[in-house]
Each structure stands twice: as structure tokens, then as C-alpha cells.
C-alpha positions as CSV (number, residue, x, y, z in Angstrom):
1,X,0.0,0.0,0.0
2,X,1.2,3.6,-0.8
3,X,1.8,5.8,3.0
4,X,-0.2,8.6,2.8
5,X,0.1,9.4,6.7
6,X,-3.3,9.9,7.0
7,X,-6.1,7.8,9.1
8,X,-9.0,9.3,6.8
9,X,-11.9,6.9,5.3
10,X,-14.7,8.2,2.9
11,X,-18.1,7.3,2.5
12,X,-21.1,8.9,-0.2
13,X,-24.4,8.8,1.6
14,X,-27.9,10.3,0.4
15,X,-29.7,9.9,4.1
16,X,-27.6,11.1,7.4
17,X,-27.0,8.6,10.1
18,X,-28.6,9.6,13.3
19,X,-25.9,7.8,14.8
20,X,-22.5,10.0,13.3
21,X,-20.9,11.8,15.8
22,X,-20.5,15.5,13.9
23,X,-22.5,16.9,11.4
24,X,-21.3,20.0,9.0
25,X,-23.0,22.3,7.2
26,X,-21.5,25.5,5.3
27,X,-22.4,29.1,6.2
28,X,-21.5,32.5,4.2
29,X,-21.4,35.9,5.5
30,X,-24.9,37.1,5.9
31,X,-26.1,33.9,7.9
32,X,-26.7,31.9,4.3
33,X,-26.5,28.0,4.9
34,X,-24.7,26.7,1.5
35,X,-25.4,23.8,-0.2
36,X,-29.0,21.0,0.0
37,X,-28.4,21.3,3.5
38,X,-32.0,21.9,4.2
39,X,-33.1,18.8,2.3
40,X,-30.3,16.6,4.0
41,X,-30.6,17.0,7.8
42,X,-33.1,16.5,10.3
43,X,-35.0,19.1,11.9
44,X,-33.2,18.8,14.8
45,X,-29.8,19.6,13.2
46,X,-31.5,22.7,11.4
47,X,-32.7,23.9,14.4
48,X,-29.3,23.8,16.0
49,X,-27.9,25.6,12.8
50,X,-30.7,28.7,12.8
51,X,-29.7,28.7,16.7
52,X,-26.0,29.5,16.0
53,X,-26.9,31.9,13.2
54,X,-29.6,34.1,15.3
55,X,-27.3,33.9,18.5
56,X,-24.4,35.6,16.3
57,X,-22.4,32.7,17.5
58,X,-21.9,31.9,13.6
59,X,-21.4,34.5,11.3
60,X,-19.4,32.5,8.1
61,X,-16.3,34.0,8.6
62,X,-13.7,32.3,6.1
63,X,-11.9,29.6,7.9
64,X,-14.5,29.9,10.9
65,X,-15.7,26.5,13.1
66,X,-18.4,26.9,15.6
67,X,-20.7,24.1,16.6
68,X,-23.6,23.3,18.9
69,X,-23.9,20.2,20.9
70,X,-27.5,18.5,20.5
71,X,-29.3,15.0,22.1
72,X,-29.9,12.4,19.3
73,X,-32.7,10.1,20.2
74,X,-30.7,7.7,21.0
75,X,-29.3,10.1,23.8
76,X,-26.0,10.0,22.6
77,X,-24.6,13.7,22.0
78,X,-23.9,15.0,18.4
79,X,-22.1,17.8,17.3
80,X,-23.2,20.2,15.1
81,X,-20.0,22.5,13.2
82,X,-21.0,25.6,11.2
83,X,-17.7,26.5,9.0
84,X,-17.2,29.6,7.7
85,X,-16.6,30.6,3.8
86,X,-16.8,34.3,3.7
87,X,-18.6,35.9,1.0
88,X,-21.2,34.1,-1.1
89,X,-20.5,36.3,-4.5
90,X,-16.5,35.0,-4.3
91,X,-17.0,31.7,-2.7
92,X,-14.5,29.7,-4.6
93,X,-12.9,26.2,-4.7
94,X,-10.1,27.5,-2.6
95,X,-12.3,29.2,0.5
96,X,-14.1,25.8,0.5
97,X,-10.5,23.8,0.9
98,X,-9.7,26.1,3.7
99,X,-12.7,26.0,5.5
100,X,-12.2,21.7,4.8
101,X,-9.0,21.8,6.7
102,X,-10.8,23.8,9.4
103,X,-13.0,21.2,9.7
104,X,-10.5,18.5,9.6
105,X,-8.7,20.5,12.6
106,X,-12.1,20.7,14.3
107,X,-12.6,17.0,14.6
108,X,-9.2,16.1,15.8
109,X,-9.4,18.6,18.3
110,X,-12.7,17.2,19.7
111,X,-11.2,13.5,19.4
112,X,-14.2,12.5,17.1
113,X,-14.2,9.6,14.8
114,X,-17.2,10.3,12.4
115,X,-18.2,13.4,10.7
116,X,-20.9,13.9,7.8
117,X,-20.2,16.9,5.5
118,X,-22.9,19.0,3.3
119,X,-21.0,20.6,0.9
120,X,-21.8,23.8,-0.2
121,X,-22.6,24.7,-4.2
122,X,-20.4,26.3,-6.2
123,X,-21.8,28.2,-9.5
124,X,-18.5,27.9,-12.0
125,X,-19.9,25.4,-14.1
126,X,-17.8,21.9,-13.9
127,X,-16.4,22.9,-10.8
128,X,-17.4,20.8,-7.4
129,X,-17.6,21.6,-3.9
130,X,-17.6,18.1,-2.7
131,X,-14.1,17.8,-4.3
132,X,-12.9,21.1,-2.4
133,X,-14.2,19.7,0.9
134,X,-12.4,16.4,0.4
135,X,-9.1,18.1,-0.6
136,X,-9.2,20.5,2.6
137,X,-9.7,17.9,4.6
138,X,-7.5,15.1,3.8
139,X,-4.6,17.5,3.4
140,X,-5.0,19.0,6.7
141,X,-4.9,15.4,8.2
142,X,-1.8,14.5,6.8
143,X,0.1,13.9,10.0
144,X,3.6,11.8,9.5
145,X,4.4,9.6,11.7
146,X,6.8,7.3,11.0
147,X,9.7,7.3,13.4
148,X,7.0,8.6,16.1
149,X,8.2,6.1,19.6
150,X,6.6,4.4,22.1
151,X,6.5,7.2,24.2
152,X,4.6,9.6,21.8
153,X,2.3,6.5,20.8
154,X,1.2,5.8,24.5
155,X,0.2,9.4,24.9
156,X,-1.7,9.0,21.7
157,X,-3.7,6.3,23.8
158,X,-4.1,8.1,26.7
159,X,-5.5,11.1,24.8
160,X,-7.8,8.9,23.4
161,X,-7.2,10.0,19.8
162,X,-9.7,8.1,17.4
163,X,-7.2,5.9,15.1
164,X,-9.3,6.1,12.3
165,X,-12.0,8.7,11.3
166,X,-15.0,8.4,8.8
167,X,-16.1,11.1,6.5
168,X,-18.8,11.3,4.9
169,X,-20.1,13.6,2.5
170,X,-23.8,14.0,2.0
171,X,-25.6,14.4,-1.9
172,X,-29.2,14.8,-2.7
173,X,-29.9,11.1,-4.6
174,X,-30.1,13.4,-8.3
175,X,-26.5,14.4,-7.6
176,X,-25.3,11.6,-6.1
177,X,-23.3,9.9,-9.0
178,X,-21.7,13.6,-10.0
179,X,-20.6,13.9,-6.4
180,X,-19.5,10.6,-6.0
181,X,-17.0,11.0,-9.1
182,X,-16.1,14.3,-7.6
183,X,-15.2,12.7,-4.3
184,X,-13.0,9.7,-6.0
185,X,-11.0,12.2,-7.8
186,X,-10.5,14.4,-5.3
187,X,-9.2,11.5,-3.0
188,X,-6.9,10.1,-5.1
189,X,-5.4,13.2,-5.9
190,X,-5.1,13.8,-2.3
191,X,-3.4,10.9,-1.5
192,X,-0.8,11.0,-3.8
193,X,-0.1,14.4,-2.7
194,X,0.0,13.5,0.6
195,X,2.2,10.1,-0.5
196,X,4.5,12.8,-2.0
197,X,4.5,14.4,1.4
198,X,5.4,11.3,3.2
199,X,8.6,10.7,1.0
200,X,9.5,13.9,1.2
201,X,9.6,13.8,4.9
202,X,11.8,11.2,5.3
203,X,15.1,11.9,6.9
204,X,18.3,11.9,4.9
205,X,19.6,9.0,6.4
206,X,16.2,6.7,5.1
207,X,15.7,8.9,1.8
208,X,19.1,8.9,-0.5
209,X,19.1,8.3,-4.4
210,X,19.3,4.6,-4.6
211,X,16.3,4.4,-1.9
212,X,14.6,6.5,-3.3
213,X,14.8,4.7,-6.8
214,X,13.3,1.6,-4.9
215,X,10.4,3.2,-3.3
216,X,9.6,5.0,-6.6
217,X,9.4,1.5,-8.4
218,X,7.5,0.1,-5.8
219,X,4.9,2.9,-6.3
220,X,5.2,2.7,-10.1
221,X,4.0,-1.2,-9.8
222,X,1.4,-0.6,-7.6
223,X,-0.4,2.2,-9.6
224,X,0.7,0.5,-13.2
225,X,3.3,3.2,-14.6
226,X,6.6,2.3,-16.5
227,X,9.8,2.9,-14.2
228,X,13.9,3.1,-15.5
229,X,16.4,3.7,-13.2
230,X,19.7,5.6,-14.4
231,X,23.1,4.4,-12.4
232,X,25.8,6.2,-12.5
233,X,27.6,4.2,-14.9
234,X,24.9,4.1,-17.6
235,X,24.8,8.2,-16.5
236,X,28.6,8.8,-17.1
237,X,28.0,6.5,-20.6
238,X,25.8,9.0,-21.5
239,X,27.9,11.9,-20.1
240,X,25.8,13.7,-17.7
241,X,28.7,15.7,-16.1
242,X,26.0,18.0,-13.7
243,X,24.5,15.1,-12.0
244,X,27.9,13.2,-11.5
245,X,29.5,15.9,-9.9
246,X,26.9,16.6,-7.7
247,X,27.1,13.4,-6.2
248,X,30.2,12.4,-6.7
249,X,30.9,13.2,-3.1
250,X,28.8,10.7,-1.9
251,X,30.4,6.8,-2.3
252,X,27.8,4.5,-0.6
253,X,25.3,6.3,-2.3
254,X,25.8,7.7,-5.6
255,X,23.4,9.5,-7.9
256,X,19.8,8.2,-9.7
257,X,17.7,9.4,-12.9
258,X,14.6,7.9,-12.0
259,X,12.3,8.4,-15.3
260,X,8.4,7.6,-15.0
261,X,6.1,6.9,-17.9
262,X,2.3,6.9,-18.1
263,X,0.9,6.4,-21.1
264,X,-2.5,6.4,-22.7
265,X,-3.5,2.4,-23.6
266,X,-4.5,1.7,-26.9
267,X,-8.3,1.5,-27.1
268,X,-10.5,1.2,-30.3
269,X,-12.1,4.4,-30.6
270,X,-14.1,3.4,-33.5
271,X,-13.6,0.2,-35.9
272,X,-10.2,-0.3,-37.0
273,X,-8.6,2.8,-35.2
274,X,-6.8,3.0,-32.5
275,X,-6.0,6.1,-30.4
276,X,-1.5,6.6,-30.2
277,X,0.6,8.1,-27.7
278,X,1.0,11.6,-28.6
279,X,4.1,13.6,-27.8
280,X,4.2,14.2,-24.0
281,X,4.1,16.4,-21.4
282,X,7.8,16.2,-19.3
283,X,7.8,16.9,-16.1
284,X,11.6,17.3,-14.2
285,X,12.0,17.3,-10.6
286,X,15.1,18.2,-8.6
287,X,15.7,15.5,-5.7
288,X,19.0,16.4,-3.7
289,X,17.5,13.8,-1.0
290,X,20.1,16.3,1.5
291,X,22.3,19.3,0.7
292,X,25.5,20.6,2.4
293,X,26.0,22.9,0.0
294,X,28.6,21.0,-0.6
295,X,32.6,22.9,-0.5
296,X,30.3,26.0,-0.3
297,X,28.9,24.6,2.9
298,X,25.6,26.2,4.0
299,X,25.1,27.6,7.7
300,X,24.3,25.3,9.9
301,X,21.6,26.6,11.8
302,X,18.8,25.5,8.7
303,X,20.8,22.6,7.4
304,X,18.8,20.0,8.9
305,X,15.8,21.2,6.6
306,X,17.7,20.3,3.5
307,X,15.6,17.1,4.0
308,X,13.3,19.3,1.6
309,X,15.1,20.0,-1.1
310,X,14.2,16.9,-2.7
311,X,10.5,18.4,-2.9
312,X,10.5,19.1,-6.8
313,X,10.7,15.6,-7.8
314,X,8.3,15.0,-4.7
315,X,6.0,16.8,-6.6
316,X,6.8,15.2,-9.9
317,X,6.3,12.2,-8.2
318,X,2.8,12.7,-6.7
319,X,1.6,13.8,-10.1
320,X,2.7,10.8,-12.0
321,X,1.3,8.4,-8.8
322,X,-2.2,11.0,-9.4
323,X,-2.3,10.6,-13.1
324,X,-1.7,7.1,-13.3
325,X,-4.2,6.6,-10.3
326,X,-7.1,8.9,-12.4
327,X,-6.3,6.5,-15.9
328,X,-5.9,9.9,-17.0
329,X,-6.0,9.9,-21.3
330,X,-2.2,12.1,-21.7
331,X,0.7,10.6,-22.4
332,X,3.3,12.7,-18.9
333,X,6.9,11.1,-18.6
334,X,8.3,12.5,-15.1
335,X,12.0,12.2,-14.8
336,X,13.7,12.5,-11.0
337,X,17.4,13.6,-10.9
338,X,18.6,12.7,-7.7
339,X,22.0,12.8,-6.1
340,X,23.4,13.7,-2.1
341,X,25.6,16.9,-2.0
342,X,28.3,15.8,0.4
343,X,31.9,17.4,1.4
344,X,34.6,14.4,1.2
345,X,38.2,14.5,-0.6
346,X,35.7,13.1,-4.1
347,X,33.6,15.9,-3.8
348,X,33.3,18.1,-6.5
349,X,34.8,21.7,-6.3
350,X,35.1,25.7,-7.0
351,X,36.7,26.0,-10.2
352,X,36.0,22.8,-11.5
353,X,34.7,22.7,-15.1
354,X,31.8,20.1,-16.1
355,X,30.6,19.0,-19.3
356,X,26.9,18.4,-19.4
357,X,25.1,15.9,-21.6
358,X,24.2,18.5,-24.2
359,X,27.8,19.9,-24.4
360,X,27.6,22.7,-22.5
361,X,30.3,23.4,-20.1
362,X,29.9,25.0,-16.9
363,X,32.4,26.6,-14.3
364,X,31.4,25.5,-11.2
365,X,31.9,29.1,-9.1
366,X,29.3,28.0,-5.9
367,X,29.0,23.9,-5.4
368,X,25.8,25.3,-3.7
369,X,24.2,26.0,-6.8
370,X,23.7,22.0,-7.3
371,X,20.7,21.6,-8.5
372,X,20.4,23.4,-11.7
373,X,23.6,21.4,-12.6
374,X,21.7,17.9,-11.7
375,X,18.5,19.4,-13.7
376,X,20.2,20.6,-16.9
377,X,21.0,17.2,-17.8
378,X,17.7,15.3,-16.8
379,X,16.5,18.2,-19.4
380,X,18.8,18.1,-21.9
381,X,18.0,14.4,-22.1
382,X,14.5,14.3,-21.2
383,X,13.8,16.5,-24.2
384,X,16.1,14.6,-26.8
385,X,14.7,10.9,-25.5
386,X,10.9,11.8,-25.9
387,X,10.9,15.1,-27.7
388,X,8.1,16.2,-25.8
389,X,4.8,18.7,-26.6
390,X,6.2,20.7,-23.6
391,X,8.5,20.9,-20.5
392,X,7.8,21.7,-16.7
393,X,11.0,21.6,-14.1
394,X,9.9,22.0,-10.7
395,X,12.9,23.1,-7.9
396,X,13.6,24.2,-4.6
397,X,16.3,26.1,-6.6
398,X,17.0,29.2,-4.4
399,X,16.1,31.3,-1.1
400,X,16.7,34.1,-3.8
401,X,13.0,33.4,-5.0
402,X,11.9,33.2,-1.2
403,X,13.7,36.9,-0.5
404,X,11.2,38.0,-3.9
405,X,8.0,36.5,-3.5
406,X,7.7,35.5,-0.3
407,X,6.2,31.9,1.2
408,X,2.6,32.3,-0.8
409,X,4.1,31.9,-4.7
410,X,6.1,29.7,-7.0
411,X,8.5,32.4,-9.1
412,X,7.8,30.9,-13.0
413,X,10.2,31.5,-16.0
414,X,10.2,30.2,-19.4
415,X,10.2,30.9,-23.2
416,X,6.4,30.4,-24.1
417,X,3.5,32.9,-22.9
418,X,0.7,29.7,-23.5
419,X,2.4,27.9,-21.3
420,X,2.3,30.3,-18.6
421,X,-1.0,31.7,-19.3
422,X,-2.1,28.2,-18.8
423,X,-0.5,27.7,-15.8
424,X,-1.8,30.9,-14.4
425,X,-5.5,30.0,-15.1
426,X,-5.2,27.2,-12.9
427,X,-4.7,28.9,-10.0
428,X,-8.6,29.9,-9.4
429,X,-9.2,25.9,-9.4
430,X,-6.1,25.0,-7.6
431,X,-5.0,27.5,-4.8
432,X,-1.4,27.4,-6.2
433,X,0.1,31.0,-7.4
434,X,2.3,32.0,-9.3
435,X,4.5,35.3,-10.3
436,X,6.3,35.3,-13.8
437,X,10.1,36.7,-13.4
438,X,12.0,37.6,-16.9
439,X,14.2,35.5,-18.7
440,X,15.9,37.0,-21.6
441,X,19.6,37.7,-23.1
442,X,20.5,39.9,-19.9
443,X,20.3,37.3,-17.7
444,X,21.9,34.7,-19.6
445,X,24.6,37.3,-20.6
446,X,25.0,37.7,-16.4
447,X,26.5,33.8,-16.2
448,X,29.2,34.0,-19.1
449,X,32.2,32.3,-18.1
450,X,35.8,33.1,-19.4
451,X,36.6,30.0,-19.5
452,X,33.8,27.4,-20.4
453,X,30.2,28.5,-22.1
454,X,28.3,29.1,-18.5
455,X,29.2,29.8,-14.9
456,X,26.8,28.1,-12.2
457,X,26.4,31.0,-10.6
458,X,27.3,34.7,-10.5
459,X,26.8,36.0,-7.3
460,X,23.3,37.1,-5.4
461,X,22.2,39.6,-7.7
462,X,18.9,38.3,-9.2
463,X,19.7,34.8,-8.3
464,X,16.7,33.2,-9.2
465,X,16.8,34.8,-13.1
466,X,20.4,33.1,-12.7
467,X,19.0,30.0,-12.2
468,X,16.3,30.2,-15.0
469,X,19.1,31.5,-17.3
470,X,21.3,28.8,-16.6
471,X,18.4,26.2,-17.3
472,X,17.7,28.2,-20.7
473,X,20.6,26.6,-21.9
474,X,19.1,22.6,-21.8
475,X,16.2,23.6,-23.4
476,X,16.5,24.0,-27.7
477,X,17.2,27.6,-29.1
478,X,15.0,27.7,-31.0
479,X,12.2,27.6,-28.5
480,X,10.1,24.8,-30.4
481,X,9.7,23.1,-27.1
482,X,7.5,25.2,-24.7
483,X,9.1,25.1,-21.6
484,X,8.4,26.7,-18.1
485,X,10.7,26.5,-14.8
486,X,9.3,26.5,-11.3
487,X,11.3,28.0,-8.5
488,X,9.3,26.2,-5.4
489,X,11.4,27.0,-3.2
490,X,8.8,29.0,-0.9
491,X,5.9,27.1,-1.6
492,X,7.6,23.2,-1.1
493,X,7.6,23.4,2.7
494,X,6.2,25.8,5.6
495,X,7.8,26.9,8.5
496,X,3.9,27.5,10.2
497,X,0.6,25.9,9.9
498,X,-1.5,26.8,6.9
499,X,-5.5,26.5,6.3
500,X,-5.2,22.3,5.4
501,X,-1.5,22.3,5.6
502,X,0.8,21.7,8.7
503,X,4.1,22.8,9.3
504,X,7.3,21.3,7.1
505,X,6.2,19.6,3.4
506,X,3.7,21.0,1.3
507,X,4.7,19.6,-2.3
508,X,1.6,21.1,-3.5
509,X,2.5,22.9,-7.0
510,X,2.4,20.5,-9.9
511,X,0.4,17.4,-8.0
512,X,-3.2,19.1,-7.8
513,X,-3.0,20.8,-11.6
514,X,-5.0,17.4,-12.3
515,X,-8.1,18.6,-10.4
516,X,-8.6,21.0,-13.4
């Protein structure tokens, strides 16, 4: 089974159970219930909800949880939660995923085990609620647990936590097979995501390149997608100097290209046809399962989180686990280039010039600036191998982008405006934002080397251009192949809790584009 590090299970019902322990309904500003909430509970629920509302105890305040306790017939006490989604006129799928990890926070803090859930409505066509709630909520429960002791699972016990807890998410019967597909989706997508986030909370000294190839395999069986693993003698065959260096300070556990394929099956669309792969969609993830920095050793006060900086091809690898999950009709190859940044007397150094698999050579100025030098080549070959319809890299590149834009947005570069205007319109569906930074001649002018083609970095001065720039260089001149880069380096991890997200891995951009 894939860890998801969650102890969530979902049911569809048209009919509540007297017997759950919490029942939800939605309220907007203005003291409007959302949703067929009317239709769905009992009177004594909805008279518990207009009690709330008329006591200005509720007032649908985004991210807001209030509840009532009532006497079921049975005399065992329910719960009744009124969560907030703010305005009615911009309720949107993102308000509703908030106010679903609200909820999700709600029932842990009570120690419940049950809750029902009437989702609201929302009026973009194609767009569902129920989807929204499920997302919220199984992201805010992710809670990972893997090297947790005896000592932390006995006070677990004598808290009295629920181990598992049951949602379920109520639909009129005309809507219930809409809804129903909603929730599936939703939940798979979620639980790759938060598969993703397990992996990428694994410790250094569980996670490194070769491990990480066999867990990715593992997945790849389970969900049915085609796995190769690179070693680092087929990778210095091929002469992919970037990735080699990188790790060639690491012995016992040198440096993987871990490539993953979906591809759409043939099926007879109509008599004698049958429907081909068309080119496809590459995604590249950066996966330095831990960075020292290397020669250029980082500070040591933040190193531990460098756990993290493997949370590109996290992402990568929660949307091929999604798509392959969902049966989804595109053809996505995601390629992982992996390696550990060490110091030892192998390790690659200042001054050092590489040769990458294209032919580009690059003096190596900051062994910091690794991972552009372990993505270049997974590009550069990606691109020649499968000569795709259009390229996405996804990095914790640099704290340069973090300085810029914050904790909130990805920084995007690239050479094709669809691309990013695509990208961009997602965001209303997804949550995820984005700012586009340039990318022209001045910035690749800025990493000229005197003596190879490319330096791997110049300096601090618009780092994160540097790092787009330097990437330019993989991807063909002529721009045939649409390509866009993803700094993620504020977005893969948080330092505080979010609305469904806890503190340390998010690996959020890139995984829940397939809910669009």
C-alpha cells in the first residue's frame, strides 16, 4: 500500500446517520446556509444551525468552526460545526478547501471519529464543492508519523485520539453519481499528494538516491506506470557531467535518474482505429534527498531542513502516482534527478569545469548552486529521448526566489507565454500562485564564463533569473519546445501551519493541476 500518513476513510451517503458523531453544514457571511443542506438533515440539526446563526455565534467568517452540541434520540450527544466561507459572491474552490482543513482540525481537536459533510454549491460550471471539501480535509490530516516512539504512541492512547475517522459527505440522490466522481478524484489526488509528502519527509539517512529509486518502483507497480532507473555508470555512458558531480561526493550512495512513464492504452475508438501516444508532457523534478551545500557549505543553523530539497521531484512524483491513479488519457513522462551533495576528498569543487550531456560546459563558481547542474542534464535528455509537446522543471532552486516573493508563490520562468497563461489559469481551481520573473539575453549574458560557455552561478544579484538563465541553456534555441521553470522553493515546505496544511512539506505545486 502507498503511505499517505493519514487515518482518513470516505463514505457517499444520500440519508444522514442519526448515529454520526459530527455533522457540518457551510455558512456565508450574511447567515446563508450553502449547499441542500435543508433537504439533507433533520429538523433537529437545522434547528441547531438557525440557533447558531440568530445567537451571532456563527457569522461564516472564512476559515470559521463553531458548533452546537445536541441530544440524538438515542441520547448519545452529536455535534453540530458551522464553518465559515466568507462571502457568497466569491466563494470559490479554494475558500471551500480552507474552510475543509478547518474542519478536519475541528474534529481532531474534539477526538471525534465520524463526521458527515454537506457541501456547499459552487456556480463555475464543472467545478465541485464536494471535491474542495475532500481536498481541505484530507490535506489538513496528513500527519507523519513514521519514526514517532513508544512514548509519543502511548500518549496518543491516553488522549484517546480516534485511530481512524470516517467522512462522509452527504448528496441529494439526483446528484449523487456527479458527487461521488467528484469525491474519487479528489481522494486520489489527495493521497498522492500526501504520498509525496510522506517521501519527502523522510530523513536523509532513510531517503538517499538509490532508496529513493526503490520506493519510486514500488509505487510505479502498484499504480501500473513504466519505471527506468539511471546508475551512475549508464549516467557517465551518456555523459551527464551535472548530476555526477553533484554526487560524486557521496560513495555509498551515488546518484539516480529515476524516469516515469504513463501512457495512454490503446483502445479502439471506432472500428479499425486505435488512439497513439501523442508527444508528451515532461515533467523534471530536482531530488538532492540532503544538501550541504557542498565545499560551499551552508550555515548550519537550517541545514537539517535540507531534507526538503528533494521536494520538486516530490511533486513530480505525486503527479505521475495522481495521473496514473485517475487512468488519465495524456501521455506525462516525469524524470527525478537525484543525487546527495556531500563534502569528502571526491567531492566536486570551486573552479571545476563540467561537461553536461548536451555539451555545455559549466564553471562550477558555488558547489551550492547544485541543483540546476543535476536538472540541466535530466532536461537536456529528457527533451532529446521523448521530444516532448512541452516541458515543466519544478525546484527548490534558491532562497533568492523566497527573499522575492515570499512563502505564498512559485516564481515561473520560461520561453512560451501559452504555457504560462495556462499555468496561471489554474490557479482559481487550484490554490497554487504564481509570479512570472524575466528570462531574456540579460540574464543569460550575467552567467558568461571566461573560460567554459556558462558559470553556475554569478553571485546574489537576481539569483533566481540566474538560475532560469542557466536552465535556458538545456532547453533547444529555438524555443520549439514550450518550456516553463518553477522556483518552489517558498511554496515546497512551511515553517507555520497553513488553512489544510501543517508545518514542514507541502509539495503542493504540480500534483493538484490534475483537479482542473
Amino acid at each position: 500500500m502507498i503511505p499517505t500518513s493519514t487515518n482518513v476513510s470516505i463514505e457517499l451517503k444520500s440519508k444522514l446517520d442519526r448515529n454520526v458523531e459530527t455533522i457540518v453544514a457551510f455558512l456565508s457571511e450574511g447567515g446563508m446556509i450553502c449547499g441542500d443542506a435543508p433537504h439533507l438533515l433533520d429538523d433537529e440539526v437545522m434547528q441547531s444551525i438557525q440557533r447558531l446563526i440568530e445567537l451571532g455565534v456563527a457569522r461564516g467568517k472564512p476559515k470559521e468552526v463553531v458548533f452546537d452540541v445536541i441530544d440524538a434520540s438515542r441520547g448519545k450527544a452529536r455535534r453540530v460545526f458551522l464553518a465559515g466561507v466568507g462571502k457568497a459572491d466569491k466563494l470559490d474552490p479554494e475558500a471551500i478547501r480552507q474552510a475543509g482543513g478547518a474542519i478536519a482540525r475541528a474534529v481532531r481537536k474534539h477526538r471525534l471519529s465520524s463526521v458527515a459533510v454537506v457541501p456547499p454549491v459552487l456556480k463555475q460550471p464543472g467545478l465541485s464543492a464536494a471535491d474542495a471539501v475532500v481536498t481541505g480535509f484530507l490535506l489538513a490530516s496528513f500527519d507523519y508519523e513514521e519514526y514517532k516512539g513508544t512514548a509519543s504512541k502511548k500518549k496518543q492512547a491516553d488522549d484517546k485520539a480516534p485511530k481512524q475517522i470516517t467522512l462522509t459527505i452527504l448528496a441529494t440522490p439526483a446528484s449523487m453519481k456527479q458527487v461521488g466522481a467528484a469525491v474519487q478524484r479528489a481522494r486520489t489526488i489527495a493521497e498522492s499528494q500526501n504520498f509525496a509528502r510522506t517521501i519527502a519527509h523522510r530523513p536523509g539517512n532513510d531517503i538517499n538516491p538509490p532508496e529513493l529509486a526503490k520506493v519510486t518502483q514500488a509505487m510505479a507497480r502498484e499504480v501500473g506506470l513504466k519505471c527506468r532507473v539511471m546508475d551512475e555508470k549508464e549516467m557517465k555512458k551518456l555523459g551527464m557531467g551535472g548530476i555526477l558531480a553533484v554526487g560524486a561526493g557521496s560513495s555509498t550512495t551515488p546518484p539516480r535518474m529515476i524516469i516515469l512513464e504513463h501512457q495512454i492504452k490503446n483502445q479502439s475508438r471506432r472500428a479499425g482505429t486505435k488512439i497513439k501516444n501523442p508527444k508528451p508532457l515532461l515533467l523534471v523534478g530536482k531530488a538532492i534527498t540532503f544538501d550541504t551545500g557542498g565545499i560551499s557549505i551552508k550555515p548550519a543553523d537550517k541545514m537539517g531542513k535540507m531534507v526538503f530539497d528533494k521536494c520538486g521531484a516530490m511533486a513530480v512524483m505525486g503527479a505521475m502516482c495522481a495521473i496514473a491513479r485517475l487512468k488519465l488519457p495524456i501521455h506525462v513522462v516525469g524524470i527525478m534527478s537525484s543525487a546527495e551533495n556531500h563534502i569528502s576528498e571526491t567531492a566536486y569543487r570551486p573552479g571545476d569545469i563540467l561537461r553536461m550531456y548536451n555539451g555545455v560546459t559549466v564553471e562550477v563558481t558555488n558547489t551550492d548552486a547544485e541543483g540546476r547542474l543535476v536538472l540541466g542534464d535530466a532536461l537536456a535528455w529528457g527533451i532529446e529521448t521523448y521530444k516532448p509537446a512541452a516541458v515543466i522543471d519544478l525546484a527548490t532552486l534558491t532562497g533568492g526566489v523566497v527573499v522575492a516573493l515570499g512563502k505564498t508563490m512559485a516564481g515561473v520562468m520560461g520561453n512560451n507565454d501559452d504555457l504560462f497563461k495556462e499555468l496561471n489559469d489554474l490557479t482559481s481551481i487550484t490554490g497554487e500562485k504564481y509570479w512570472r520573473l524575466p528570462l531574456g539575453p540579460e540574464q543569460r549574458d550575467q552567467i558568461k564564463s571566461e573560460d567554459a560557455d556558462v558559470v553556475n552561478s554569478a553571485g546574489r544579484e537576481g539569483h533566481p533569473l540566474q538560475g532560469g538563465a542557466f536552465l535556458s541553456y538545456f532547453i533547444p534555441d529555438d524555443n520549439s519546445v514550450p518550456w516553463a521553470h518553477l522556483d518552489i522553493a517558498g511554496v515546497a515546505d512551511s515553517e507555520k501551519e497553513l488553512p489544510y496544511y501543517k508545518k514542514a512539506p507541502r509539495v503542493s505545486v504540480c500534483v493538484r493541476w490534475w483537479n482542473g
